[in-house]
N, C-alpha and C positions, 0 to 999 in steps of 0.2 A: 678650698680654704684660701683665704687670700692672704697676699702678702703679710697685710698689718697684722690679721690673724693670728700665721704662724710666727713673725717676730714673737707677739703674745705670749704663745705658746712655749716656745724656744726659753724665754725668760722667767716662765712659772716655775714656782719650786717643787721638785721632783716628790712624791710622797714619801719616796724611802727617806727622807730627811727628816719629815713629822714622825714617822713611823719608827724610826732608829733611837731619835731623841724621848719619844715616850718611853722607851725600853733602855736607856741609858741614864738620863735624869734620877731615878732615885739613888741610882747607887750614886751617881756622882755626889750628890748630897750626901750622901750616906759618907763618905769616903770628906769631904770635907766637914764634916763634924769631927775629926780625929782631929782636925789641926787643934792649935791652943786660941784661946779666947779671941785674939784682936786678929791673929792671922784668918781666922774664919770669917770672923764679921768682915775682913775688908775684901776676903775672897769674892764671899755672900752677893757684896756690890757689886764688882768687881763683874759677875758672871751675871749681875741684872736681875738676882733675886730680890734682893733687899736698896729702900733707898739708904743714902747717906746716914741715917740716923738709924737704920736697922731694923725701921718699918718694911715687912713685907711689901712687893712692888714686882708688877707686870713689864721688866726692864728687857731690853733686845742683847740677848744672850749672844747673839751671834748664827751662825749658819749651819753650824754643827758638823759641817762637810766632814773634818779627821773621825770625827766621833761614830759618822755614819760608815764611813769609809773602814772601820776594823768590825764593826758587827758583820757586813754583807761581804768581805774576807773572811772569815771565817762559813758563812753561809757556801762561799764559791769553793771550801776547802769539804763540804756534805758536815757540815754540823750547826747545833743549831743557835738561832742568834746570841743565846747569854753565854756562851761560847767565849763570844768576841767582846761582851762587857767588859772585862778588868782593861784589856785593851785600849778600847776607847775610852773610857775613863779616864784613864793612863795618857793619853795622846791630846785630850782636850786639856787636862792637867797643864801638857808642858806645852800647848800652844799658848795658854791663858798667863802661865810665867815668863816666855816670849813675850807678849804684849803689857804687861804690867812693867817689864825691863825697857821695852822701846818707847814706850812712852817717854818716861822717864829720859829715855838717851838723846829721842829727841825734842823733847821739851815738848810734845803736846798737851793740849790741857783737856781736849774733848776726846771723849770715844764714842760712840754708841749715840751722841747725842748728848751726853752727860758728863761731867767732869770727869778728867780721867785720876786712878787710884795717889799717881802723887802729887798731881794739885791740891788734894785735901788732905790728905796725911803726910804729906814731905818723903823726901829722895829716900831715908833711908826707912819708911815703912812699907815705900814700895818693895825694895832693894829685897827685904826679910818677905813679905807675901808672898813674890815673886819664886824667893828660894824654898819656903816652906810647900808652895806648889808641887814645884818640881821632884821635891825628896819625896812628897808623898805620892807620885806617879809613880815612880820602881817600888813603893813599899805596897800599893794594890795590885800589881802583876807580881810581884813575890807573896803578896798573900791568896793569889787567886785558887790555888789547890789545884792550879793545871799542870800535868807530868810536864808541859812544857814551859813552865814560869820560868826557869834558869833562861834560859834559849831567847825567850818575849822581852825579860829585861835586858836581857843583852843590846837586841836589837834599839831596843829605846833609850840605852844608854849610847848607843852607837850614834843613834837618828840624831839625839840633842848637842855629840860633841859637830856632829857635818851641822847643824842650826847655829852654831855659836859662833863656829869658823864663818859662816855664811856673814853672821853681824860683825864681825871681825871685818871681814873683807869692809862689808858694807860703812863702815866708820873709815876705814883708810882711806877710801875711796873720795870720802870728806876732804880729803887735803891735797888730793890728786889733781892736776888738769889734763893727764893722758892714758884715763883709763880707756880700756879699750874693749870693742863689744863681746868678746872672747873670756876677759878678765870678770865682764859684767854676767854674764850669762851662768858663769861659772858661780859669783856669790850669788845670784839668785834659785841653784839648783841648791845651795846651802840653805839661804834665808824661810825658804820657802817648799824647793823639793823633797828636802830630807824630808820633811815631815810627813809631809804628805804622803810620801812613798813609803814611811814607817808604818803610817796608818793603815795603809792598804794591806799590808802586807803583817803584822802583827797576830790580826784575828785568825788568819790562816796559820803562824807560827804556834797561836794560840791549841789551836783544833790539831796540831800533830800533820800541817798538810807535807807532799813529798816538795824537793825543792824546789822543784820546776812549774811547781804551782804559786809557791812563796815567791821567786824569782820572777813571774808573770805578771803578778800583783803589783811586787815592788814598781816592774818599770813602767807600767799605769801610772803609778802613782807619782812618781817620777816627771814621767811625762806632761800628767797633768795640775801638777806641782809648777811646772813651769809656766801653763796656759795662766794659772790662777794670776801668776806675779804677772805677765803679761799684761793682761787685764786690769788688774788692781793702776799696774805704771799708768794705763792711758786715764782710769779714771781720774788719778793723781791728777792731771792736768786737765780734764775735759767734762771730769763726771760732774754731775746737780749736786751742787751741799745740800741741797733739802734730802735726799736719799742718801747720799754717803757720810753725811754729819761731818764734813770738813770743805774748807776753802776753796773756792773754785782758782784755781792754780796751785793747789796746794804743794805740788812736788817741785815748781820751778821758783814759788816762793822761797822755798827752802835748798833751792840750787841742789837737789840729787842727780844723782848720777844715775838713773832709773836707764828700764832698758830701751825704750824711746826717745829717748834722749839722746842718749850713749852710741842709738844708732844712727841719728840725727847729725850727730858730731863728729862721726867716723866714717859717714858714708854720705852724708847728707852734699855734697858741694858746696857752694857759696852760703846757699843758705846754712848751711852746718859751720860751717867758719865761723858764720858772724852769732850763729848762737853761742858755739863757746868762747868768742870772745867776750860778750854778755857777759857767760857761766862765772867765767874766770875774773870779772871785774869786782871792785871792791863796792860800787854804789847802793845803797840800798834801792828796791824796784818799787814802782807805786804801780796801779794795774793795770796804765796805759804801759812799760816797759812789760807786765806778764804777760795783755794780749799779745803784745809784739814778740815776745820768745815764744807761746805757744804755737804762734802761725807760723816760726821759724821753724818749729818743728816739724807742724804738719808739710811746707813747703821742702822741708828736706827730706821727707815721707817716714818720720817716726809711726805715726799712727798707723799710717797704712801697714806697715812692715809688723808692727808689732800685733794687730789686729790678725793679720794671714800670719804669723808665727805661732798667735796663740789657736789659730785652728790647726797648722797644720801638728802640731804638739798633740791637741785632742784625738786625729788622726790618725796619731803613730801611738796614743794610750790605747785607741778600741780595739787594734793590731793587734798588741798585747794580749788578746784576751778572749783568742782564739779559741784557745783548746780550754775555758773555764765554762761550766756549767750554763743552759741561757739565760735563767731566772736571776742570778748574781749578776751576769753578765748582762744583761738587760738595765739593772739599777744602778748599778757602776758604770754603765755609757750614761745613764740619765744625767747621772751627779757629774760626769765631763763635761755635759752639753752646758747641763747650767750654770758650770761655771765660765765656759765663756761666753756664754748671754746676760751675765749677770750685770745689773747694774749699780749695785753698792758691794 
């Protein structure tokens, strides 16, 4: 196999992700038809079912990765996949109220390709979807009829308050010029890792697994919770808007504090200096000043750093997952690998 090849290969999407999502999708439907009239319909869109007008529509839902991630925990716990559905349900629920809020927080108007929900409905119809989402994630894992529901929403109330702190940090951070890669690393294991690690970890809570199994999972998910954000920073700055549906400079357009960045500015040398002193200036950039801060970065080796951060994160998730079953444990390294091959 050659090189190009296996790049190829490394970036295709793993099948447990088709195969998870076939087995998850109705109920999530199922489970958003409770909401009330306009919360559903903006859901509907919202998740790429329906367009803007409520016409059914072939829209990109997303990757499904949390979703997949509490079916095949539960799988790694010996039960079987619908096991781990109210879970994932539950977990796609409050990634999708995450993103209907961030939007929002930070004024994008694309997702997916598409307007995002409060470009067309306004701040506070997001604001209400968003919440409507989220309440109806604990009321599917308390309706799930698992001796373990008390236990599963726990966890998921737990995973969402470490998510909020995560955007918490991540808003502060907005008025900071000395945040530091330690402070940074730490709201991306919020923004980003709680969830992911809730996800993994859920389906097993779900199935009655013992702790040391739930605890496995978590720091998988943990672990690769953080590859995710990893990746996500560099494409911020580096990724094709044709494949990721946003700006190319997107993250330095908007002067974040991303972890490439952040490493850039704190470890980079000269060339990190003079990025944040960029960061820090009041000018607006046109995208002769963004190629120039992006190369400040590469120059200061954000990419580089962030790029072997996010492997060696994948590295210390397959660790994790030693002592779990080979079949789970074969589809949960899948879902690592691709997500740091991924390129939107």
């Amino acid at each position: 196999m050659t090189a190009t090849m296996r790049s190829a290969a490394a970036r295709a999407v793993p099948d447990v992700l088709g195969r998870t999502r076939d087995v998850v999708q109705p109920a999530l439907r199922t489970a958003v038809d409770r909401l009330d009239e306009t919360s559903r319909a903006i859901s509907a869109y919202h998740l790429g079912w329906t367009d803007a007008h409520g016409v059914p529509s072939q829209g990109n839902g997303g990757k499904a990765v949390r979703s997949a991630l509490a079916v095949v925990s539960a799988q790694a716990a010996g039960a079987q996949p619908e096991t781990g559905v109210p879970g994932a349900v539950a977990v796609e629920l409050v990634h999708n109220f995450s993103l209907v809020h961030d939007d929002l927080m930070d004024g994008d108007t694309e997702r997916r390709h598409r307007p995002t929900v409060w470009s067309l409905w306004g701040s506070a119809s997001a604001i209400l979807t968003g919440d409507a989402m989220l309440a109806l994630a604990q009321e599917v894992v308390l309706d799930s009829g698992s001796p373990q529901a008390v236990p599963a929403a726990r966890l998921l109330a737990e995973t969402t308050r470490r998510l909020i702190k995560g955007q918490v940090l991540d808003v502060e951070f907005e008025q900071r010029d000395d945040v530091t890669l330690e402070e940074c690393v730490e709201m991306a294991g919020g923004k980003t890792g709680a969830l992911l690690s809730g996800s993994a970890a859920i389906g097993a809570v779900l199935a009655g697994a013992p702790a040391e199994v739930v605890d496995a999972l978590a720091v998988f998910g943990e672990e690769i919770g953080l590859a995710f954000q990893l990746v996500d920073d560099v494409l911020g700055i580096w990724g094709d808007p044709v494949v990721t549906g946003k700006p190319v400079f997107s993250d330095l357009r908007a002067r974040k504090k991303s972890l490439p960045i952040t490493y850039a500015t704190t470890h980079g040398g000269e060339p990190g200096r003079e990025l944040a002193g960029w960061l820090a200036g009041p000018e607006p950039a046109d995208e002769t000043d963004l190629a120039r801060a992006a190369a400040l970065v590469q120059a200061a080796g954000g990419r580089e750093w962030a790029t072997a951060e996010a492997a060696r994160r994948v590295a210390g998730a397959e660790q994790a997952l030693a002592a779990i079953p080979a079949g789970p444990r074969g589809e949960l390294t899948d879902i690592a690998r691709f997500i740091v091959h991924r390129e939107a």
